[in-house]
Structures are given as structure tokens and as C-alpha cells.
N, C-alpha and C positions, 0 to 999 in steps of 0.2 A: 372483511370483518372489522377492519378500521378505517377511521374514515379520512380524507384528506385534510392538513391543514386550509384553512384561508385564518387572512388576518382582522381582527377585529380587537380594539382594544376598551376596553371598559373603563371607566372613570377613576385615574390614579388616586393612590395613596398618598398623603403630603407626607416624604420622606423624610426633606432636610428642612425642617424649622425647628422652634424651641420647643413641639412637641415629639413626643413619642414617637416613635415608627409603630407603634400598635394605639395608636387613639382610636379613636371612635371616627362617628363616617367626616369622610372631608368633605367639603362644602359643596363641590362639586358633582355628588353621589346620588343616583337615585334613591328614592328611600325604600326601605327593606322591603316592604311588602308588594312595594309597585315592580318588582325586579325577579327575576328569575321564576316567571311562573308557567311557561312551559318547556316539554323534551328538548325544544330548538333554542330554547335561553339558555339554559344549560348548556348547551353544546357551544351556542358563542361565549357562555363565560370561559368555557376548556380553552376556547383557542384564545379568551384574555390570557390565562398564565400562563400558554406557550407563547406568547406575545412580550409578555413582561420578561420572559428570557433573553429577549436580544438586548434589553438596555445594557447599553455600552460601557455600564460599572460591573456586569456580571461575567458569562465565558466570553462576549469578544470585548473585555478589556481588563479594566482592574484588578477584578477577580479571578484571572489567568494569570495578566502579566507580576502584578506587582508580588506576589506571594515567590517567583523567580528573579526578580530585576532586585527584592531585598538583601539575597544572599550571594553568593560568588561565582552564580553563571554567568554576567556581562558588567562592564563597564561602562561607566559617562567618559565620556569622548570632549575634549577639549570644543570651547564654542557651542556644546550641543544647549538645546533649549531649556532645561533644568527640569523638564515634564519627569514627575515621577521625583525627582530629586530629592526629596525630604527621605522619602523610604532607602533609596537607595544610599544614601548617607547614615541611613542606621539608626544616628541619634537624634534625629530629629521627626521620629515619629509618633505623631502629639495625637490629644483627642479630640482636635478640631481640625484633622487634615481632614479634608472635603471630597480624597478618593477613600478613605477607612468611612466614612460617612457615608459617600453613593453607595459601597457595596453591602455594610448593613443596613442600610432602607432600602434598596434594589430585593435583597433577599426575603426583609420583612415586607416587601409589597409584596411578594409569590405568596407567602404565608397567609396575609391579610385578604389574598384574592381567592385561596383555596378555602379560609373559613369561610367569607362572604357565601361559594358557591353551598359546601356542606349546610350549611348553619339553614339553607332552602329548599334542598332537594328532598329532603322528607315530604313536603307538603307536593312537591311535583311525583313525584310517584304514587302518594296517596289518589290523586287526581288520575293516574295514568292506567290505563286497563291492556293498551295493545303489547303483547307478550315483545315483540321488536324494537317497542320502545322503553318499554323495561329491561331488556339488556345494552340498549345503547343509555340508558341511565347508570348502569352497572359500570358500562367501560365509564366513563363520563367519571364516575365518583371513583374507581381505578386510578386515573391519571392525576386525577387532582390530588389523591393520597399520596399517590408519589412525588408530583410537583413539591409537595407539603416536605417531606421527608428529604427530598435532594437538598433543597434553599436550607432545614436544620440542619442536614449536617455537613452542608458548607459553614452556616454561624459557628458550631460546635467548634469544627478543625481550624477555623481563622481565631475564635477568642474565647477560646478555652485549654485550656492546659492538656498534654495528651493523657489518653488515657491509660493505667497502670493496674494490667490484668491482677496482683498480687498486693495492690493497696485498696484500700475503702473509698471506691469514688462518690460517696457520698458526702465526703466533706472536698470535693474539688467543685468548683463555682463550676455550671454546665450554661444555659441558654435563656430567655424568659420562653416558656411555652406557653400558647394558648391553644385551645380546639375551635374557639367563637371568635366572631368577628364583633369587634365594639363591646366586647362583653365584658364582666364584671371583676376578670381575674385580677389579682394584686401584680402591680409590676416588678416583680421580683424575679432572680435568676435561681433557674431550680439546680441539682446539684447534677453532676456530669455524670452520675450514670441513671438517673431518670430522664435526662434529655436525650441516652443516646437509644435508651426504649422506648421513646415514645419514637423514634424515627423508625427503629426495626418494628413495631407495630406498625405503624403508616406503612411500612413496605409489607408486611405479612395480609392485611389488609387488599394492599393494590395487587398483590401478587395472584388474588385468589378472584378477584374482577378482572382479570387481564390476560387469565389466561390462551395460552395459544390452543388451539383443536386437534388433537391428537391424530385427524388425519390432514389436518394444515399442511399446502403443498407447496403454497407461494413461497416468495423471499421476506427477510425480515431484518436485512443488512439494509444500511440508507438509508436508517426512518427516521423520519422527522417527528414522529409521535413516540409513546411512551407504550412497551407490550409486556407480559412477561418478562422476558430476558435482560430487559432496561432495566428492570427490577431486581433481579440477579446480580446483575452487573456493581449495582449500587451497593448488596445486600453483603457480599465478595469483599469490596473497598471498605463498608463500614466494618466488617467482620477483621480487615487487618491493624485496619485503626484502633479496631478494640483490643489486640491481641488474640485474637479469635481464632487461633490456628485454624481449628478441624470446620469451625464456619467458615472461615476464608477458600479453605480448598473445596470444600462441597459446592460454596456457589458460582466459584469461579468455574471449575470444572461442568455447573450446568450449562454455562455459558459455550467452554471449550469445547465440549463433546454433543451440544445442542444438533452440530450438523449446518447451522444456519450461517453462519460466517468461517470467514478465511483470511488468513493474513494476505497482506499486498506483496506479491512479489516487487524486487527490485529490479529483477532479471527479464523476466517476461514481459513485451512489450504491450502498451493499451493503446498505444499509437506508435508512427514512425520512432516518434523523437522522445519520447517518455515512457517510461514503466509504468506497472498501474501502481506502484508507491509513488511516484513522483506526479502520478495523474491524482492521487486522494488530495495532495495541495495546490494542486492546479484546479482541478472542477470538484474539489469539495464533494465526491460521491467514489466507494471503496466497498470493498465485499466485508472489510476489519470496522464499518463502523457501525456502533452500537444505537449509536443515540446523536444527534448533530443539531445545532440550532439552526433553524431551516431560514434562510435570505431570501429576496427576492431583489432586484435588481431597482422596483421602486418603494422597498421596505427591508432595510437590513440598519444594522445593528454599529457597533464601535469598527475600529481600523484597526486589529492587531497588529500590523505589520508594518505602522506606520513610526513606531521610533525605532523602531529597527533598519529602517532606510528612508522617510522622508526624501520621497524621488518625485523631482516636481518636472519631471519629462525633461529636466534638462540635466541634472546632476542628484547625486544622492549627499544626503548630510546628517547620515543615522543621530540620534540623541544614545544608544546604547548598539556596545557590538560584544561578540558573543567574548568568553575569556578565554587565554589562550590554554588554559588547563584541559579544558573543554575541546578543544577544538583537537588539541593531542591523544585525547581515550580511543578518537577511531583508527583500527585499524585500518590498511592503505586497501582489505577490499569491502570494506564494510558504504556502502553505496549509499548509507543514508546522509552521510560527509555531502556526494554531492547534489542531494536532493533538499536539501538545509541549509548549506551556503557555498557563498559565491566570491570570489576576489577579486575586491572593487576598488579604485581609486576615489574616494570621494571627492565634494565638490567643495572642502574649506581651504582655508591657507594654507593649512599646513600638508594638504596634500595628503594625508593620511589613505594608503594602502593596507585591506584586511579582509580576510574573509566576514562579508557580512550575512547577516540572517535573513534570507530570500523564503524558507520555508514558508512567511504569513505574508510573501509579496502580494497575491491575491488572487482572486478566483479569476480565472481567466476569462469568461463572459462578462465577468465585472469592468475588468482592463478595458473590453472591446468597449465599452461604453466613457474609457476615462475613467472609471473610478477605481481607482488602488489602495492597494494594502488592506483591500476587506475580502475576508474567506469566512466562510463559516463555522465555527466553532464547534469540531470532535470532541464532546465532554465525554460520551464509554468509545473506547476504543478495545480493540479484540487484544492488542496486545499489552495492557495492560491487567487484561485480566490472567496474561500467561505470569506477568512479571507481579502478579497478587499473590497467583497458584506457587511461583517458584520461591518468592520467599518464607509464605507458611510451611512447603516443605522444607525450607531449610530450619525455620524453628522447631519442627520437630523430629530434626536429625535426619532425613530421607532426602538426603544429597543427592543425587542418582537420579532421583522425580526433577527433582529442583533444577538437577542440569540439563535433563531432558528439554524441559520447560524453555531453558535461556537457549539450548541449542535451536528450538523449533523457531526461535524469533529471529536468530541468526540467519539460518536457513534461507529467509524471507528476505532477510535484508543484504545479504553479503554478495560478491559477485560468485565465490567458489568459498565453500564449507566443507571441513572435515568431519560434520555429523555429529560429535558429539562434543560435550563441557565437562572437563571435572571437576569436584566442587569439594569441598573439605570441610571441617568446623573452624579452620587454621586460616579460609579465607573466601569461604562463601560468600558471606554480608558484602566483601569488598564485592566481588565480580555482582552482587545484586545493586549495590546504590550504582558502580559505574553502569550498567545496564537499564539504571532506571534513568539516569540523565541523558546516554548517547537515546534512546527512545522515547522517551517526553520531555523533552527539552522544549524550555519557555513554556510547557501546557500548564504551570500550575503547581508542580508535585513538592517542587525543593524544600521548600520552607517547613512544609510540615512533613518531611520527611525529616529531615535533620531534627526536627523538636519531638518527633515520636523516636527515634534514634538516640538523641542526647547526643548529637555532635553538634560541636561548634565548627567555623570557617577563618578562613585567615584568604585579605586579599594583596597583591603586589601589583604595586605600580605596572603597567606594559603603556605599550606606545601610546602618545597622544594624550592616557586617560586624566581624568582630572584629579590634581592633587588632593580634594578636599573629598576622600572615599576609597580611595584605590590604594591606601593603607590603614588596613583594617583586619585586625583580629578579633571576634565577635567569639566568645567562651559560650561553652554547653550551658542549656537553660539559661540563656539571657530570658531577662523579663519580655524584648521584645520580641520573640517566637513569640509572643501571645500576643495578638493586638488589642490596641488601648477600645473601653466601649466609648461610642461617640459622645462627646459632653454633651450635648441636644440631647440625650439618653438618661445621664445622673440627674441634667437639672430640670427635666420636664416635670409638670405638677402634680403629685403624688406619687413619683417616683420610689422605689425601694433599690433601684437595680445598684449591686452593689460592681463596685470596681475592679479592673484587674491592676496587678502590681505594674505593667505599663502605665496604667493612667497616674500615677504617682511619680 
């Protein structure tokens, strides 16, 4: 009922100039009418903006790492290459760094690719009589609604303030939205709780083209494409972000109780020498994943795991290693410790011994060919949706749900578990954020968890790190939890988009 990826990439969006990231067509575009006129263009335009997912400013890079390398999971490492350096120094995050630029035109190229297709497929359906290919129009305009809805509310959570179930988000700056491609909208940013409805429409929407078949018998773990559950998944995350309690638990719990996936044991072997937790980061395929940006070996994406070890086949010389706070939360059987890192002697002067971060070493078929530190990037993973589920139950005081929840992920990952967690109002939150670090760590989550939290961070100096960052106390609600919009954004020509207190 879905169909395989292949790659085809459709004529980009000019991201990074002194225009817009939503201008009109770039020069290089067919024009509108000559374009998308039948079932099968359609269908290569779908696989354009699963295509536009692997660029290397979205999940396998910037848009992963940096939103973690900004706050107090790792350190720069003395000698390391300064990649990433501005952010991770905190104050020098300007509106002309060139990674906060890739990743919002990376995500307004998804947008711009999803209008292009909508803004056409009326007239191909109009055209279309075979009942077969009116429902692969259906999935087809499914995926691209979600495409649409994933790329806003990544804008949303990177540069926008979070959202405050019990304030008026109507006076908080939200996203520029558009539904057309080149079309006539004013450039202006809407307010953040109409930007975060237009995304739960996008998914209410895809959710209703995407459906799975009630007697569907296949699997639906591994996919590279977008199904129902993808949808959930997203719908769960945006519902925590909102404060959404009783949304958060409904759709994460469709997810849980779907049937369709399973956490990766640490214990159980997938081969002699690995578990299948430690095989999800070796061959990037797991019964816990939701949703994955699909590589190929002569078409893949950024190196996540390349400042993290910089191993040129003869020595490692990481640019960042993980902090030692971090490396302390695991308990001694908690097995994800050593499926995540490793203790290595690097290859600088100063001889710097550490545990480094091997989890994004890389897909193991990749290796065999030479190429390292590229895996593929797990954007829904199953347990995330337990640790969505466990924190709305703790916001609405059902401790007991809540610790069930952290117990089932333990379970999964520890070498021997006592079965259950106890959780309190006296120190829930704590046992949820250390559980959401020792579990997605580097995927992404810190930055705008701390900024939906209202916590600040504080870092110390450890070995080797470099003095200019590795003292650093960052206070609740710094302006930069919010990131700055790209100056190519304020000054392009007819601009309204207004600023956030970063860009200042």
C-alpha cells in the first residue's frame, strides 16, 4: 500500500542569498504549468521532499547536532577545528552564522517543495479517472502534508519562543506561513499559536490520506516513507510542545499500543557481537523506528558522527566529546553507556583520554566501503514517544502511568531491571529530563527542552576543554534559546518578517 523510495531530486530552492527563502521560482525551475502533470510526477515530486530531507543542514546535521552541542551535553576539546564553534560559545550566535541560515532554508526548501506539489495536483486529479491512481494521489498529497507540517514545526521550536498553554500566544511572534508556492502572501511572521495550527491541520489532514487498513498485516517499523503512525508520532511531540497534556497522551499511546513497533532490546542478541540496540546504530534498521531518513551508499546525507570522532583510519581527533555530567547519569547496568561510547586515546598532543561518542560512528555497510560517521538519521523513534507519554502523565499528576512508561524503556535498555520506577510530584521532572538525555542524546531534544522547561545550564571546565566556553552559566530564558531569523530574511525586498530578541 506504499510505495518504495527512489531518489530524484527536483530543482532547488535558492536558500542562502539576499533573497527570501520563500521567493518566487528560482531560475533554475520549470515553470509551473510544464511541471507536475501527471500520477507519476507527482510521485517524483514526493520523493523530491523526501530527498530534500537528507541535506546535511537538517536531521544528519545541524539541525540534530547544534540545537545539543549549544547547551551542556559536550565540549570543544583543545586543537579541535572550531566546526560549530560560534554556537557552542553561546555568544556568538549572530544572524549571519551560515549553519542557523542552512537550516532555515533547508526547512523552507521542504515547505516550498510541498507547495510547489499541492499548488498542482488539483488539476492532476481533475485529469485522473483510474480509482488506483486516485488513491496513490491521496497518499502522495498525505506525505507531502506532513512533509509540510514536520519542516514548521521544526521553524516553530528552533525560532520561536515556546509555547505557554495559560498565556495568549497570539501576541508571541510564530513562523512566516504560506499554503502557495511563489504566491502573493505578505512576508510576515504569523503569531505562534496560528503557526502551530496550521501544522496540527497539515497532520489532521495527512493523517486522514494515510491511513493504515484495518486489516494491514505487514510491518511498519523501518520506514523510510511517511504512514499514519508517522503522523502520530509528530502529532504526540507537537501536542507536548504545546502543553497539550491529554493530546500528548492520546497520540503517543496510538503509537504505543499500535502493535506495530517494539523497543530494541540491549540484551537480546541481533548478531554474535551486538544487540539489536546496538545493531539500530550499526545498520540503522530497528523494530523502535518510526520514521528514518533513508541513505544509500551512492546518495546519503551529512556525517553526524564526524566531530564527534574525526577518525581518519589512523587516529581519532573529535572537535567535541560528550560532558562528564552526562556520562555520570548511567547507571553501571544501564547498557546504553556502552552502545554510545567508547574510551579512546585520541590522536592530539596532548594525548587526551575519554569516553567518546561512537553511537553516530556509522552505518556499518557505509564503513565497508570507507565512508564514516554517516548513519541515518531516527527522527520518530518508539521511545520517545514512551518518554512524551511519561511526561504528560506526570503533568497531570498520574505518577504511576508516568513511571510505568520510564520503567518499560529501562527494561529495554538495562542489562537486569527491578520492573518498576517511582515517581512523585517532589521529583518526577528530574528522573524525566535525566531520561530524556541518557535516551536521546546528541538527537536534538536539549535546547528546546530547557527553553520549554525554563531552565538554564551552567558549564565547568573538564580535561583538555577549551577555555573560551567551558565556563559558562547560561540563565532561564536567554534570548538565545530562541534563534536569531537569518539577516538574508529581515533584508530581503519587501520583507515585513519581524525579529526575534536574538537578532538584537
Amino acid at each position: 500500500m506504499f510505495g518504495k523510495i527512489r531518489y530524484y531530486l527536483l530543482p532547488a530552492v535558492l536558500a542562502f542569498s539576499t533573497v527570501s527563502c520563500l521567493d518566487k521560482y528560482p531560475s533554475d525551475a520549470m515553470t509551473f504549468d510544464e511541471s507536475i502533470q501527471t500520477v507519476d510526477d507527482v510521485n517524483l515530486a514526493v520523493i523530491g521532499i523526501y530527498d530534500a530531507f537528507k541535506s546535511s543542514y537538517l536531521y544528519s546535521g545541524a539541525l540534530t547536532l547544534l540545537p545539543d552541542i549549544q547547551t551542556d551535553l559536550v565540549y570543544g576539546i583543545n586543537n579541535n577545528t572550531n566546526v560549530y564553534g560560534e554556537v557552542w560559545r553561546w555568544n556568538d550566535i549572530l544572524s549571519t552564522n551560515t549553519d542557523i541560515e542552512g537550516v532555515y532554508g533547508s526547512l523552507y526548501d521542504v515547505v516550498n517543495r510541498c507547495n510547489f506539489l499541492l499548488d498542482r495536483v488539483d488539476a492532476v486529479r481533475e485529469s485522473t479517472t483510474d480509482d488506483d491512481q486516485l488513491d496513490k494521489l491521496d497518499q502522495c498529497c498525505g506525505e507531502t502534508y506532513f512533509a509540510r507540517a514536520l519542516a514548521y514545526s521544526e521553524l516553530i521550536k528552533l525560532f520561536c519562543k515556546p509555547y505557554e498553554k495559560d498565556r495568549d500566544m497570539t501576541q508571541e511572534l510564530g513562523v512566516i506561513l504560506t499554503e502557495h508556492y511563489g504566491g502573493d502572501e505578505t512576508m510576515t511572521r504569523s503569531d505562534l499559536k496560528a503557526s502551530y495550527e496550521f501544522v496540527i491541520n497539515d497532520l489532521d489532514r495527512a493523517a486522514e490520506l494515510l491511513k493504515v487498513e484495518d486489516d494491514y498485516e505487514g510491518s511498519l517499523y523501518d520506514l523510510e516513507y511517511f504512514c499514519e503512525y508517522t503522523v502520530y508520532a509528530l502529532r504526540a511531540r507537537v501536542a507536548l510542545y504545546m502543553q497539550d497534556w491529554d493530546a500528548a497522551i492520546e497520540y503517543s499511546s496510538k503509537v504505543i499500543d499500535s502493535g506495530y513497533y517494539a523497543l530494541s532490546s540491549s540484551t537480546l542478541m541481533a548478531t554474535s557481537s551486538q544487540s539489536y540496540y546496538q545493531y539500530m546504530w550499526s545498520y540503522d534498521t530497528s523494530t523502535e523506528i518510526i520514521w528514518k531518513v533513508a541513505f544509500t551508499i551512492n546518495s546519503y546525507g551529512g556525517a553526524l558522527g564526524q566531530v564527534f570522532a574525526n577518525y581518519d583510519m589512523v587516529s581519532f581527533r573529535p572537535d567535541y566529546v560528550p560532558a562528564a555530567w552526562v556520562l555520570n547519569l548511567y547507571d553501571a547496568s544501564d547498557l546504553r553507556y556502552d552502545a554510545f561510547f567508547s574510551n579512546i586515546t585520541t590522536g592530539y598532543t596532548h594525548g587526551l583520554t575519554w569516553p567518546l561518542l561512537i553511537k553516530y560512528f556509522g552505518n556499518e555497510q557505509f564503513i565497508s566501503y570507507n565512508i564514516y560517521h554517516v548513519t541515518m538519521p531516527k527522527v520518530f523513534r518508539l521511545s520517545e514517544q514512551y518518554l512524551i507519554r511519561a511526561e504528560a502523565y506526570v503533568q497531570n499528576g498520574r505518577y504511576g502511568d508516568a513511571g510505568d512508561d520510564i520503567a518499560s524503556i529501562r527494561r529495554a535498555r538495562y542489562s537486569s531491571f527491578s520492573g518498576s520506577v517511582s515517581m512523585s510530584e517532589d521529583d518526577a521532572m528530574d528522573i524525566i529530563e535525566e531520561e530524556r538525555v541518557k535516551e536521546l542524546y546528541m538527537e536534538g531534544f536539549r535546547l528546546n527542552d530547557l527553553k520549554r522547561w525554563h531552565k538554564g545550564f551552567e558549564r565547568e571546565p573538564q580535561e583538555q576543554s577549551l577555555s573560551n566556553g567551558s565556563s559558562l552559566k547560561v540563565e532561564a530564558d536567554d534570548p538565545l534559546f530562541v534563534w536569531p531569523i537569518p539577516q538574508h530574511e529581515l533584508d530581503s525586498p519587501g520583507s515585513e518578517v519581524q525579529p526575534n530578541e536574538s537578532n538584537k
